[in-house]
C-alpha positions in Angstrom: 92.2 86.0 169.3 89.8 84.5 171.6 91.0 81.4 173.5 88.8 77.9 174.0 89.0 74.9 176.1 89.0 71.5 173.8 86.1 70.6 176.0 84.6 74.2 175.9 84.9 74.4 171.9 83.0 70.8 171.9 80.4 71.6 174.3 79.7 75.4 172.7 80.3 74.3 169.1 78.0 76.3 167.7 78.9 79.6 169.1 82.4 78.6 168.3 81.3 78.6 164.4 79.8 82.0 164.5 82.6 83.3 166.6 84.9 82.6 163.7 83.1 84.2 161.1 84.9 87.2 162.4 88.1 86.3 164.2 90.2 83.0 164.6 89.7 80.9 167.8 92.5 79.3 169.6 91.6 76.0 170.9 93.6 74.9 174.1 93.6 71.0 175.4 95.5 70.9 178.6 96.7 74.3 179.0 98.8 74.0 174.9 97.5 75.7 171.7 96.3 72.4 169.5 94.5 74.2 166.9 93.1 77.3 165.4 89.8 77.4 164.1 89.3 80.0 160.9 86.3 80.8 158.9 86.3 79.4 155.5 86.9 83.3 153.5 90.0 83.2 156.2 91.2 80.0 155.1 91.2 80.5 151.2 92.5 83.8 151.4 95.6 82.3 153.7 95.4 79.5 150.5 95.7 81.9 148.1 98.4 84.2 149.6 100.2 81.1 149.4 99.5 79.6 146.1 100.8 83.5 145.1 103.8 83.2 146.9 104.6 80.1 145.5 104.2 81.1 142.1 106.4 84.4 142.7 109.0 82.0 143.8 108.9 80.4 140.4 108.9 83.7 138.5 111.6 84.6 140.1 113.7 81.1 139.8 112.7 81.7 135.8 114.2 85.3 135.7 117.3 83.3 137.3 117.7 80.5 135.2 117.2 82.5 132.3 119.6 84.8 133.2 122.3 82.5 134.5 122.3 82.7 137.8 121.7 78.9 139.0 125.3 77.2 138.2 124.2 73.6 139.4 121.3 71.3 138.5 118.0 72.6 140.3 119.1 71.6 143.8 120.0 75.0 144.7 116.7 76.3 143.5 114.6 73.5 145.1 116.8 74.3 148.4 115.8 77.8 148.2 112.0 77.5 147.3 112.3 75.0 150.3 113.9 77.5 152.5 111.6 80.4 150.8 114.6 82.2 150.1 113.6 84.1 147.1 113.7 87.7 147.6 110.2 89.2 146.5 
């Protein structure tokens, strides 16, 4: 992953857009990651492995519930989609 200054990413904004068409760009202010900069297919792919994820968590809370295996009343499986702690 290439690596940019704050100022560099604000002076060379441009370049910075078409740079992330094909690979994220760190940017740096003071020496410390702030931000990475993705390309918008990047970005709803990551959205989508997520919204996935999420809904695997819930499929397998269902095969749980229905099957007994949640004794209290959802705050174990809230604390465990919290902690992503469904096995997949």
């Amino acid at each position: 992953m290439e690596i940019l200054t704050a100022n560099k990413a604000k002076t060379h904004f441009g370049e910075m857009l078409m740079k992330v068409q094909n690979a994220p760009v760190q940017i740096d202010k003071n020496g410390k990651p702030v931000a990475v900069v993705v390309s918008i297919e990047d970005y709803e792919a990551t959205e989508e492995l997520k919204l996935q994820m999420l809904k695997n968590r819930f499929k397998q809370a269902e095969y749980e519930i229905e099957n007994g295996l949640y004794t209290d009343d959802g705050i174990e499986f809230l604390d465990k989609l919290v902690a992503s702690d469904f096995e997949e």
